[in-house]
Backbone atoms as SQL, in Angstrom:
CREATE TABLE atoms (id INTEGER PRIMARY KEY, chain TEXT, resi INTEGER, resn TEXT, atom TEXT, x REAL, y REAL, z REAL);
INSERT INTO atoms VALUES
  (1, 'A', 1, 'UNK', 'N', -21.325, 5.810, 7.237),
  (2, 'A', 1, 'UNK', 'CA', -20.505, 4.604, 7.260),
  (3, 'A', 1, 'UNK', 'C', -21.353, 3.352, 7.153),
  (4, 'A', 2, 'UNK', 'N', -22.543, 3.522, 7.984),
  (5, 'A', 2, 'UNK', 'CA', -23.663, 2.151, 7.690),
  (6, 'A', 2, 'UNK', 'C', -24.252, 2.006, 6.459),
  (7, 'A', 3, 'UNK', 'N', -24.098, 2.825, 5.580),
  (8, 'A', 3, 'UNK', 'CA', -24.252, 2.615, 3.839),
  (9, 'A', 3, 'UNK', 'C', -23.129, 1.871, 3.140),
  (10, 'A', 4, 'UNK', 'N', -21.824, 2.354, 3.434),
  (11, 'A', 4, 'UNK', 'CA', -20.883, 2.234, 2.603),
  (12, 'A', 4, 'UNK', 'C', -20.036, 0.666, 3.030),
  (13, 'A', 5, 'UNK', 'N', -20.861, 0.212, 4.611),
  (14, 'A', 5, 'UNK', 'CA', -20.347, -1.129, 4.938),
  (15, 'A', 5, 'UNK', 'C', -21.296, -2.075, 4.232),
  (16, 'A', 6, 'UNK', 'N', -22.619, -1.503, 4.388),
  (17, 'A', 6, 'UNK', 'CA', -23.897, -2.220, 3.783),
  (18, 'A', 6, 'UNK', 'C', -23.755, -2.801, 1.910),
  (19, 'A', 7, 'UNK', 'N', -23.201, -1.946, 1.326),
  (20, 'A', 7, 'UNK', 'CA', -22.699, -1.970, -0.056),
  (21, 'A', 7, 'UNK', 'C', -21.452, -3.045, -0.018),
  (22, 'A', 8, 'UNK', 'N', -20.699, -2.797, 1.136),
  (23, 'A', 8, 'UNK', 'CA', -19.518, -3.512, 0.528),
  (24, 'A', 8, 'UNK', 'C', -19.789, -5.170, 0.738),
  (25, 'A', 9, 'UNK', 'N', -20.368, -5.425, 2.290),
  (26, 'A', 9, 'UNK', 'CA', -21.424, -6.747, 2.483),
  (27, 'A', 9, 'UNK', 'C', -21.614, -6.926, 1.059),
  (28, 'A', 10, 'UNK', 'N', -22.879, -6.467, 0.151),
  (29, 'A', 10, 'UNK', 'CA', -23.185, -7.050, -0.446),
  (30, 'A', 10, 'UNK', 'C', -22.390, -6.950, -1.844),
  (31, 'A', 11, 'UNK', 'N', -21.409, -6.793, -2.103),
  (32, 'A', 11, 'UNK', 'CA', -20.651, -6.687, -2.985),
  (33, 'A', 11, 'UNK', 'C', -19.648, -8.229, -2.284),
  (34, 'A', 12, 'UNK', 'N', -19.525, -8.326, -1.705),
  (35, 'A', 12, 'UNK', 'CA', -18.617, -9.681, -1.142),
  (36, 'A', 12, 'UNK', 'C', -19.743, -10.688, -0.918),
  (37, 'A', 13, 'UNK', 'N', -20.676, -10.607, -0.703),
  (38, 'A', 13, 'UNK', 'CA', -21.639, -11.961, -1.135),
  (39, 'A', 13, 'UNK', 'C', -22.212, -11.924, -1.960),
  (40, 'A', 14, 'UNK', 'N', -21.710, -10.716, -3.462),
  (41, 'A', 14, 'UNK', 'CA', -22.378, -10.821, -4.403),
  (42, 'A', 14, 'UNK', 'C', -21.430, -12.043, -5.378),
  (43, 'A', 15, 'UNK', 'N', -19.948, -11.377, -5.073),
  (44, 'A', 15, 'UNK', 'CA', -18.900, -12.445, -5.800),
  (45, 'A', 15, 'UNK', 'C', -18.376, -13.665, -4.941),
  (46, 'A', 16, 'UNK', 'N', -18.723, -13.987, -3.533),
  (47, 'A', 16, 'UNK', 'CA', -18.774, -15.229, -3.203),
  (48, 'A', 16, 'UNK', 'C', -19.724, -16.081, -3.456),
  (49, 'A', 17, 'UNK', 'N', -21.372, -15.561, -3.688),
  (50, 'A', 17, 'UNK', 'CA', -21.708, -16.144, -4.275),
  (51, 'A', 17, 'UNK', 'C', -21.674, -17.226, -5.401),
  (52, 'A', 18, 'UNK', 'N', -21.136, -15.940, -6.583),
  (53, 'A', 18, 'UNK', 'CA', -20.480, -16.410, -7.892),
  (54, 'A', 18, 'UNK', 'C', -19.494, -17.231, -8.184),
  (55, 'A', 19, 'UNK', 'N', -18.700, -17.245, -7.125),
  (56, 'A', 19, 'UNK', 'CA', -17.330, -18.276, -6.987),
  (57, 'A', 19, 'UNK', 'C', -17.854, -19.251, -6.148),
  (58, 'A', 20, 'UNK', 'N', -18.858, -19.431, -5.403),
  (59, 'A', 20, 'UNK', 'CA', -19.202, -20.611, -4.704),
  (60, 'A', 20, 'UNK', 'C', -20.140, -21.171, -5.839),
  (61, 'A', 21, 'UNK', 'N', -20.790, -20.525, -6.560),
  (62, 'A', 21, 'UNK', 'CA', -21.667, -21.283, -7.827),
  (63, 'A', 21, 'UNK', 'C', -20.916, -22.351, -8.440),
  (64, 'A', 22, 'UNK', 'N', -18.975, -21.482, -8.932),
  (65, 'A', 22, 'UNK', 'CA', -18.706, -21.958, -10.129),
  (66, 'A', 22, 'UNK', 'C', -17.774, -22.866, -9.226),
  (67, 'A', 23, 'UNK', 'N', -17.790, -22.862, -8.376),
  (68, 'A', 23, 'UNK', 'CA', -16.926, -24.366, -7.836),
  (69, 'A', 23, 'UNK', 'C', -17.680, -25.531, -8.076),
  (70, 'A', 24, 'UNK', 'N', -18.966, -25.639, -7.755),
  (71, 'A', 24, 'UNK', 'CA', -20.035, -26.437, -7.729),
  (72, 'A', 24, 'UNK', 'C', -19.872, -27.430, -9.491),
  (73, 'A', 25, 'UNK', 'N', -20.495, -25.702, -9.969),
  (74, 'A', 25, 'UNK', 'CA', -20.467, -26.205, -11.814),
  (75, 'A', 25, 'UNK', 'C', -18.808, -26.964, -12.022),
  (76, 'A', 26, 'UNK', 'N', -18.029, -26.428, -12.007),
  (77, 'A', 26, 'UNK', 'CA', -16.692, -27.202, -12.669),
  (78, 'A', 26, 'UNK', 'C', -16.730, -28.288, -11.849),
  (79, 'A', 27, 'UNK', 'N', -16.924, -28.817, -10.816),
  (80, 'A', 27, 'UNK', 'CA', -17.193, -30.643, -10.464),
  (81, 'A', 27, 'UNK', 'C', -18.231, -30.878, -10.867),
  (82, 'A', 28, 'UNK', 'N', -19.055, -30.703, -11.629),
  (83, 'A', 28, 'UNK', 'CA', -19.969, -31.455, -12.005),
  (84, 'A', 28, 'UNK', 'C', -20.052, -31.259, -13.499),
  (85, 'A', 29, 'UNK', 'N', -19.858, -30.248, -14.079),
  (86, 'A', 29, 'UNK', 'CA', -19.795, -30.102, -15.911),
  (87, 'A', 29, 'UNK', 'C', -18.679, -29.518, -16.075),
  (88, 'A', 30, 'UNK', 'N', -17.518, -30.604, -15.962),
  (89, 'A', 30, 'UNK', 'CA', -16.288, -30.026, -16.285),
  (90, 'A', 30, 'UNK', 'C', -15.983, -29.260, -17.946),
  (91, 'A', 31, 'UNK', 'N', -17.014, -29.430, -19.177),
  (92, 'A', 31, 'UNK', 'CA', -16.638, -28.924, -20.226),
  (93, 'A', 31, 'UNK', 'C', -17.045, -27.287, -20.218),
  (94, 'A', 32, 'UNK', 'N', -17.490, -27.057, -18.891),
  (95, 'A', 32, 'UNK', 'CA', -17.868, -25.464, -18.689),
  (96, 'A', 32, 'UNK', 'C', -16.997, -24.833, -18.266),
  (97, 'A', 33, 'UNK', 'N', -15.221, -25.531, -17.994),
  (98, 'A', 33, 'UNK', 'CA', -14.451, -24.602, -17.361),
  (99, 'A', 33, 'UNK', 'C', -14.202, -23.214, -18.284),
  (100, 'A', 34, 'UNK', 'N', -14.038, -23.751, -19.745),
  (101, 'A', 34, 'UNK', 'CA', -13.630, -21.921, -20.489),
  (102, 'A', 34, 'UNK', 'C', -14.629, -21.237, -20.889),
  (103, 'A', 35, 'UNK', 'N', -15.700, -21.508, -20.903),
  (104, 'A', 35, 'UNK', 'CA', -16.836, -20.417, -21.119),
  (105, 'A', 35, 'UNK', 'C', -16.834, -19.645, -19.405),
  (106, 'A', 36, 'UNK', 'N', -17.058, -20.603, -18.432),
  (107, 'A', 36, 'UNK', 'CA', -17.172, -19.909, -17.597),
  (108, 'A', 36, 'UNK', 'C', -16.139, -18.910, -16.879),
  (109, 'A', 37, 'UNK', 'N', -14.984, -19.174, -17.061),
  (110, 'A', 37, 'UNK', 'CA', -13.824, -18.087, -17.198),
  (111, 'A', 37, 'UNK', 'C', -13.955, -16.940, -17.950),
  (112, 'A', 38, 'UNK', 'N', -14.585, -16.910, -19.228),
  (113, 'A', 38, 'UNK', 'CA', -14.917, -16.012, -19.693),
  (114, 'A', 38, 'UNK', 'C', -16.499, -14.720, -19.483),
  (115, 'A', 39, 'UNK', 'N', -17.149, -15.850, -18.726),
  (116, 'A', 39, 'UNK', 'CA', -18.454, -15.303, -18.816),
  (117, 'A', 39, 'UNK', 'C', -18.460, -13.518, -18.116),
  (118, 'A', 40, 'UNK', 'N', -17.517, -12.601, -17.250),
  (119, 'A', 40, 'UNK', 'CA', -17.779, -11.760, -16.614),
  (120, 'A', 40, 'UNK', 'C', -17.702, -10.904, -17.676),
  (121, 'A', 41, 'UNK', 'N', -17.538, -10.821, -19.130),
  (122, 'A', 41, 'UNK', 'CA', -16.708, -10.182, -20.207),
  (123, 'A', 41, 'UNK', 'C', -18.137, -9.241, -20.566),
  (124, 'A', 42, 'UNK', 'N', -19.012, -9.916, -21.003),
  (125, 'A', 42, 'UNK', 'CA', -20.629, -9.119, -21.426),
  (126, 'A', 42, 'UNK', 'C', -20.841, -7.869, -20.534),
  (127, 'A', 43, 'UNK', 'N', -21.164, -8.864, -19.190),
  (128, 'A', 43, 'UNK', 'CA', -21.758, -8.293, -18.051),
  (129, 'A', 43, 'UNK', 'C', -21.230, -6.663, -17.987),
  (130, 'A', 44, 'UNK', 'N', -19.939, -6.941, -17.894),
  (131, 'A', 44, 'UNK', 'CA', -18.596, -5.854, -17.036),
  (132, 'A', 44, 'UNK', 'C', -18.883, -5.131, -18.871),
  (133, 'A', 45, 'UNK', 'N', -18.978, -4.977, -20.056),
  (134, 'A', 45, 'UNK', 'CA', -19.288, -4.470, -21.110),
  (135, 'A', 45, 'UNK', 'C', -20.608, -3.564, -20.883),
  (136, 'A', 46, 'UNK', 'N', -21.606, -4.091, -20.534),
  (137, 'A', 46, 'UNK', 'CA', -22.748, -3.532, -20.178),
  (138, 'A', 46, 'UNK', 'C', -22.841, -2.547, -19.327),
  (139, 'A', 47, 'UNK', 'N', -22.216, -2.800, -18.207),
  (140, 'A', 47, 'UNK', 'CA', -21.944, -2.222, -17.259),
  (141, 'A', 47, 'UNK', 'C', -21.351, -0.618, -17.123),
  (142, 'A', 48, 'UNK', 'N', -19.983, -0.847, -18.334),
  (143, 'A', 48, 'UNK', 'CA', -19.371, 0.283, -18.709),
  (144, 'A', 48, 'UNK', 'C', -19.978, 1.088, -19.464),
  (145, 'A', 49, 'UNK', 'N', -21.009, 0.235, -20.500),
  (146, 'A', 49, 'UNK', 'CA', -22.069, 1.217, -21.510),
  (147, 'A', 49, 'UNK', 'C', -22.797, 1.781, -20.944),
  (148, 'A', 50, 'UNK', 'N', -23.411, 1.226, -19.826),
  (149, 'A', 50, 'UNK', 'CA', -24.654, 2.155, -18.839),
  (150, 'A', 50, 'UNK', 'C', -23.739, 3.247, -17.765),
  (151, 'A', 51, 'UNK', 'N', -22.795, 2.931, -17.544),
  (152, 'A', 51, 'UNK', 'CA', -22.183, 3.977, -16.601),
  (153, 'A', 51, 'UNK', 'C', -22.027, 5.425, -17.790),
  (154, 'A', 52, 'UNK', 'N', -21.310, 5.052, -18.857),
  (155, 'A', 52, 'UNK', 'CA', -20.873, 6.455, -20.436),
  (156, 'A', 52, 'UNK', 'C', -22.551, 6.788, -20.759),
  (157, 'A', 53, 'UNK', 'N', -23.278, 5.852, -20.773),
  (158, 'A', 53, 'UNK', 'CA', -24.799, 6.614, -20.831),
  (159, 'A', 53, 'UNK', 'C', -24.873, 7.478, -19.803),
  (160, 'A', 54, 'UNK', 'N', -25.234, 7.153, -18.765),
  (161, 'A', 54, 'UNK', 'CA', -25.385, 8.048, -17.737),
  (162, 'A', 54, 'UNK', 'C', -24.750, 8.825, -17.383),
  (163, 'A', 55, 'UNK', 'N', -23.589, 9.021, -17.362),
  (164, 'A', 55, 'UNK', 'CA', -23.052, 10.359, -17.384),
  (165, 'A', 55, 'UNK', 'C', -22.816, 11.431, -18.235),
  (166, 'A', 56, 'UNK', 'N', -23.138, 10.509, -19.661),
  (167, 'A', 56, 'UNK', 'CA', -23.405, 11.508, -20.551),
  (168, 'A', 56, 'UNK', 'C', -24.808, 12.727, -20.743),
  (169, 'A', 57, 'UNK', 'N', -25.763, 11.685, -19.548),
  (170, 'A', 57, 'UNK', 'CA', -27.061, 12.478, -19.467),
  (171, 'A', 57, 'UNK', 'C', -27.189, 13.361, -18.111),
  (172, 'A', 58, 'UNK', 'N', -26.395, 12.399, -17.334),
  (173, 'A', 58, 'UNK', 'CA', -26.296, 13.374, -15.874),
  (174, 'A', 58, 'UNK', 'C', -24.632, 13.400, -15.041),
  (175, 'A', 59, 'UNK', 'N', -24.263, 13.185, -15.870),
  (176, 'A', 59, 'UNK', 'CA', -22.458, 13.405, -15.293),
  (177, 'A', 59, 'UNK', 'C', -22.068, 12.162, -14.747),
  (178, 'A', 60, 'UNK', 'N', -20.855, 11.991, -14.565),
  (179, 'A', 60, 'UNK', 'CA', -19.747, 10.728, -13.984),
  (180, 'A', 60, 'UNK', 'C', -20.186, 10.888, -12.931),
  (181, 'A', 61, 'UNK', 'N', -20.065, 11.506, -11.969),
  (182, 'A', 61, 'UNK', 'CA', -20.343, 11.526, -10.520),
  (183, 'A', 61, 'UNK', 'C', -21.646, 10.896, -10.206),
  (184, 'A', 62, 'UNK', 'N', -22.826, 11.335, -11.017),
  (185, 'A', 62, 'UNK', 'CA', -23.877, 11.073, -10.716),
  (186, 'A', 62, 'UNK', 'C', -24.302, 9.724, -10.822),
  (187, 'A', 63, 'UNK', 'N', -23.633, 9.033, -12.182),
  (188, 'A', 63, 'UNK', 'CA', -23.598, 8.009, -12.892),
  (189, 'A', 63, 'UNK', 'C', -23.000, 6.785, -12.030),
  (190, 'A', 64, 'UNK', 'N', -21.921, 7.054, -11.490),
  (191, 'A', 64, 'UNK', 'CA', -20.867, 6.075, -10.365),
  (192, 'A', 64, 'UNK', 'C', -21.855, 6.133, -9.302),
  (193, 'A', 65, 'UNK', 'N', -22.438, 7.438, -8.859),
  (194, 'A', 65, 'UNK', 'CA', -22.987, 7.098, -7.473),
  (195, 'A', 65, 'UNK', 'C', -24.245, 6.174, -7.864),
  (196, 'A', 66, 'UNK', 'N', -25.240, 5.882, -9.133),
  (197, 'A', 66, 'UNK', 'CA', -25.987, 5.178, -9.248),
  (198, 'A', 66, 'UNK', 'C', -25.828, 3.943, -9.181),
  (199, 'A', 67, 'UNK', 'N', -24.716, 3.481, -9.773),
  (200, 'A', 67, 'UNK', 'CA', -24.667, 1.993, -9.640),
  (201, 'A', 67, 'UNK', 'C', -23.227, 1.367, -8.968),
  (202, 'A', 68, 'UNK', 'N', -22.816, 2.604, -7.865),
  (203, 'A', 68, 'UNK', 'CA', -21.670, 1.922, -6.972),
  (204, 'A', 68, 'UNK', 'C', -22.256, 2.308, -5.305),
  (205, 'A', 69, 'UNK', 'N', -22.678, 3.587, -5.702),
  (206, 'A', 69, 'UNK', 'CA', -23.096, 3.502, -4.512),
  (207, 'A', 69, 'UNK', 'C', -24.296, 4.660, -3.993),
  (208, 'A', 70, 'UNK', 'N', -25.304, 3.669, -4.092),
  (209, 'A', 70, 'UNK', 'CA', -26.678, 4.428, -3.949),
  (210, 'A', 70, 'UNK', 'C', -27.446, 4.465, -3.072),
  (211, 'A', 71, 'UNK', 'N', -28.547, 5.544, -3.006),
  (212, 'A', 71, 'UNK', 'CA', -29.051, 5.779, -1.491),
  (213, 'A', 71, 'UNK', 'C', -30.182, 4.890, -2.341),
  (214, 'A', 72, 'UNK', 'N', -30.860, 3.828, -1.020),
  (215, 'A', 72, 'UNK', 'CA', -31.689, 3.062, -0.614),
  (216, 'A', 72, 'UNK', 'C', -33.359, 3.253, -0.602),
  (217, 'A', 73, 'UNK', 'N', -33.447, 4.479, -1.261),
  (218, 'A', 73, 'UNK', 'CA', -35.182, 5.216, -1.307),
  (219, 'A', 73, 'UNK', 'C', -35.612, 4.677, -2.214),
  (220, 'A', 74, 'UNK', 'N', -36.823, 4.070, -2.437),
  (221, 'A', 74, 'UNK', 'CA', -37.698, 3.539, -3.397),
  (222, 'A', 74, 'UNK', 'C', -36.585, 3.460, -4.415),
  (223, 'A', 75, 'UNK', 'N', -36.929, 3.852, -5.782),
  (224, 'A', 75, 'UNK', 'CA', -36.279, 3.699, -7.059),
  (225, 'A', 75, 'UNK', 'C', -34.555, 3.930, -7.243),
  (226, 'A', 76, 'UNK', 'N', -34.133, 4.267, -6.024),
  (227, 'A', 76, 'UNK', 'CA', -33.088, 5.371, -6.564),
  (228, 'A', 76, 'UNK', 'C', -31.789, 3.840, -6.548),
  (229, 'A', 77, 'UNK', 'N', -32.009, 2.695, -5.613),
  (230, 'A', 77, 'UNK', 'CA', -31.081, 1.836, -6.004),
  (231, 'A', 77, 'UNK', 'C', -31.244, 0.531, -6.734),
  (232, 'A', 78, 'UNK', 'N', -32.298, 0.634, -7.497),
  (233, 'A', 78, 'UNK', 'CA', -31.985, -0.393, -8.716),
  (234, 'A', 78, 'UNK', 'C', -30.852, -0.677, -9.492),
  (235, 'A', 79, 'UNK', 'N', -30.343, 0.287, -10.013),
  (236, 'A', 79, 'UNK', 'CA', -29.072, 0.231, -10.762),
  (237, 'A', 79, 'UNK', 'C', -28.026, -1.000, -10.181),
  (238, 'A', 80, 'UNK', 'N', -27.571, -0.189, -8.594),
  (239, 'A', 80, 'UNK', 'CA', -27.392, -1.190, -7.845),
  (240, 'A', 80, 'UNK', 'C', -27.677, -2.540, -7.747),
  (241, 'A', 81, 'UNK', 'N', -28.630, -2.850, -7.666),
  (242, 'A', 81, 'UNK', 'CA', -29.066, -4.208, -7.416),
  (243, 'A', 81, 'UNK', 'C', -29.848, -4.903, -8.523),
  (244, 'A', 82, 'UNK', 'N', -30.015, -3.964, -9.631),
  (245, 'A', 82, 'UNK', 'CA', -30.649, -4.840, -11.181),
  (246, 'A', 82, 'UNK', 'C', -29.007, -5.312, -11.888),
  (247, 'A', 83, 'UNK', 'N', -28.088, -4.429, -11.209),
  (248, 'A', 83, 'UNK', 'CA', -26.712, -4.306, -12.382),
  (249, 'A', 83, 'UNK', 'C', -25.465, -4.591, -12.056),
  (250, 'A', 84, 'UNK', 'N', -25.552, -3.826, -11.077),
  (251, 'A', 84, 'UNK', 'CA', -23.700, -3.752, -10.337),
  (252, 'A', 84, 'UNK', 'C', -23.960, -5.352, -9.419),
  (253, 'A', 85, 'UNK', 'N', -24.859, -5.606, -8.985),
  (254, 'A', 85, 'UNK', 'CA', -24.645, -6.913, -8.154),
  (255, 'A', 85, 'UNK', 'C', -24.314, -8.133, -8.728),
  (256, 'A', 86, 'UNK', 'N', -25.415, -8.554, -9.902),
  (257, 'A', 86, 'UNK', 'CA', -25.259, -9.138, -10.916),
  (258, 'A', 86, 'UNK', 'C', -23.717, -9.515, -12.008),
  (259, 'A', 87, 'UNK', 'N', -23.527, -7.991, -12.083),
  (260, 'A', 87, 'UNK', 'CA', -22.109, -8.409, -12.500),
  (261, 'A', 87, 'UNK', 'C', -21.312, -8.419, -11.919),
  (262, 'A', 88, 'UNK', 'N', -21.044, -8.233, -10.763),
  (263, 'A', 88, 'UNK', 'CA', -20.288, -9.460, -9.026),
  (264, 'A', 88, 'UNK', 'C', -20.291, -10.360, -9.325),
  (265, 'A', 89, 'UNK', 'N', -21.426, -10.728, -9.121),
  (266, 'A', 89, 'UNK', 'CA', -21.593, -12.314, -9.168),
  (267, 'A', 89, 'UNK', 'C', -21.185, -12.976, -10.341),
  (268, 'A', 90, 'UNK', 'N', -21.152, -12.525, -11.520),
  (269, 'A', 90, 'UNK', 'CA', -20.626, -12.857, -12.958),
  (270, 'A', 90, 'UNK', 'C', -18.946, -12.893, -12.370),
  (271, 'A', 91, 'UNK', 'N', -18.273, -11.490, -12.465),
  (272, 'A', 91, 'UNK', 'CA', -16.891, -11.959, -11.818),
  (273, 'A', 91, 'UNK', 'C', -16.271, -12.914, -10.887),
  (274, 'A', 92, 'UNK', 'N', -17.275, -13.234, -10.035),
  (275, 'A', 92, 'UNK', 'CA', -17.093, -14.090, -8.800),
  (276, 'A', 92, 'UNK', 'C', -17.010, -15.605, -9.314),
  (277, 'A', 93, 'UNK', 'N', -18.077, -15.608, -10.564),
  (278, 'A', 93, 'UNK', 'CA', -18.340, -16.905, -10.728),
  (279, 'A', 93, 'UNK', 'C', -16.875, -17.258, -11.655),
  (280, 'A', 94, 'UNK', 'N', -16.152, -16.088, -12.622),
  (281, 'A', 94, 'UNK', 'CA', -15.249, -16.280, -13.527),
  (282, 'A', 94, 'UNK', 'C', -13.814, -16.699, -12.703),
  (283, 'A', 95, 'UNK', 'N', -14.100, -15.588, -11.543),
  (284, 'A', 95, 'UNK', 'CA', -12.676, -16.345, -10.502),
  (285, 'A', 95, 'UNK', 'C', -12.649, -17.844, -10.114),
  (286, 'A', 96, 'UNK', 'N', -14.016, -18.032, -9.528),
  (287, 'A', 96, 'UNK', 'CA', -13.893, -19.221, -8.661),
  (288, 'A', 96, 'UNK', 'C', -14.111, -20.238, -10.223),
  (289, 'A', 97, 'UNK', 'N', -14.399, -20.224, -11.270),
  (290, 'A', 97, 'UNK', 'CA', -14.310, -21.059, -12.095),
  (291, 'A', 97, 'UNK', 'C', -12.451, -21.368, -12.879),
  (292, 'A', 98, 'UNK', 'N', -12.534, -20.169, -12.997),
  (293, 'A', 98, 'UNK', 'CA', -10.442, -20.347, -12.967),
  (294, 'A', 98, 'UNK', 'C', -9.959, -21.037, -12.005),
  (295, 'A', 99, 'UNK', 'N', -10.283, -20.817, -10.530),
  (296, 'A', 99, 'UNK', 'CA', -9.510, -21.131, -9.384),
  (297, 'A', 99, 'UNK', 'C', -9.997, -22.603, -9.192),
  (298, 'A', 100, 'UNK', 'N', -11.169, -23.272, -9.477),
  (299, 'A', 100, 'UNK', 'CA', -11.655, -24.387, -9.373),
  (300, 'A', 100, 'UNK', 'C', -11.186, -24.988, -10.686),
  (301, 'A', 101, 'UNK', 'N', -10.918, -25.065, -11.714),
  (302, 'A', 101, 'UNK', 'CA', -10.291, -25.797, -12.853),
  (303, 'A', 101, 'UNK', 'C', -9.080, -25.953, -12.954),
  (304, 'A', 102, 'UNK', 'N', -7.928, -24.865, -12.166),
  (305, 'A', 102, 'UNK', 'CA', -7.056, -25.026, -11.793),
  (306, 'A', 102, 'UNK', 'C', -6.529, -26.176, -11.299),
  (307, 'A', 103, 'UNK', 'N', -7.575, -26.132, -9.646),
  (308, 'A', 103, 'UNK', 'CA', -7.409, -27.092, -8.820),
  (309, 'A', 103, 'UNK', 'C', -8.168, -28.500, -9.285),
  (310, 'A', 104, 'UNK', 'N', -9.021, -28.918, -9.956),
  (311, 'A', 104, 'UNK', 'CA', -9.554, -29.811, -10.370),
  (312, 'A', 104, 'UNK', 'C', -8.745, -30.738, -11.663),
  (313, 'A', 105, 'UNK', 'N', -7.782, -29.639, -12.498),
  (314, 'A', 105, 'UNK', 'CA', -6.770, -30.612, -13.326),
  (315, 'A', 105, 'UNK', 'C', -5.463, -30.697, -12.968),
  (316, 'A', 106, 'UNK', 'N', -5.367, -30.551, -11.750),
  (317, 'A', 106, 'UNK', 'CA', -4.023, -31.564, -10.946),
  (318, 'A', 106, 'UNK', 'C', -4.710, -33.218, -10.723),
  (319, 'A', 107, 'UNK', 'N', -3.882, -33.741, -10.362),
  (320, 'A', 107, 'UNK', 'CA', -3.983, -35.093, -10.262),
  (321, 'A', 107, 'UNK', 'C', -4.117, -34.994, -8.626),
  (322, 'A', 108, 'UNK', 'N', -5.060, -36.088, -8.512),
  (323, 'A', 108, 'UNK', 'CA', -5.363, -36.313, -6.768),
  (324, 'A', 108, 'UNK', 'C', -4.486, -36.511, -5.970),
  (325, 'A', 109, 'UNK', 'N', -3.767, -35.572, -4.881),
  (326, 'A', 109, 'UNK', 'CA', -3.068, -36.138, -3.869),
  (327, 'A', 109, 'UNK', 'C', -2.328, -35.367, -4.222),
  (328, 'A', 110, 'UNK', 'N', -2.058, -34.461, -5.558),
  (329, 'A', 110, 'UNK', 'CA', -0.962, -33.232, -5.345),
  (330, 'A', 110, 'UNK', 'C', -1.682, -31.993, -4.354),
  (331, 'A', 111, 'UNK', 'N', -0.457, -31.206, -4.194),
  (332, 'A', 111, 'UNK', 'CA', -0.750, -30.075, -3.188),
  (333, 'A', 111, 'UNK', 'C', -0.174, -29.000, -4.289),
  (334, 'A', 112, 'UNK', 'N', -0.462, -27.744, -4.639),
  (335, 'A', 112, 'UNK', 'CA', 0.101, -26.642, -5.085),
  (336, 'A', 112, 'UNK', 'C', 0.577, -25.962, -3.807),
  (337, 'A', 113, 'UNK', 'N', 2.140, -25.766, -4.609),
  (338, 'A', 113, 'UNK', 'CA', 3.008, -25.239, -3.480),
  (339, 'A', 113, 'UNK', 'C', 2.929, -23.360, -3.395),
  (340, 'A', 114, 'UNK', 'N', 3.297, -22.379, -2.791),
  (341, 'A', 114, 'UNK', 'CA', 2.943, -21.429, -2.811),
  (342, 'A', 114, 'UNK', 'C', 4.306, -20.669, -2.007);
């Protein structure tokens, strides 16, 4: 269980990160709101190509456990943390850049109702 909380930690400060980045960027270079909405698109592409590699060389199972959820010995969690974190933080940054451009082209002093 102290692995699988340890992973999820850093999977939630991998994409708060990313959404605390892109709040930052859209108040300050507002012409980055639609690239950066788009940016998780590569990453999450890559991602899927290295997972169909790897299981094509050592199976799905083996392949998911490399870069979702890996044991911590020397080499064995790079994947993890060269790949799967990285593209967190890419998603994180694409949410909080939607959710911050959202809120940034209302006019001051409105509230979105819910």
């Amino acid at each position: 269980m102290g692995n699988a909380a340890e992973l999820a930690y850093s999977a939630v400060l991998a994409i708060g990160a990313g959404y605390a980045l892109a709040v930052v960027v859209v108040r300050s270079v507002r012409s980055a709101r639609l690239a950066g909405r788009l940016v998780w698109i590569l990453p999450v592409v890559l991602l899927i190509a290295m997972i169909v590699y790897g299981s094509a060389s050592e199976g799905l199972s083996e392949a998911l456990r490399e870069f979702f959820y890996p044991r911590m010995d020397g080499e064995e969690g790079l994947p993890f943390v060269l790949m799967t974190c990285p593209v967190l933080v890419c998603v994180g940054y694409s949410i909080g850049m939607t959710a911050a451009s959202k809120n940034a082209s209302r006019p001051v002093g409105t509230e979105q109702r819910t």
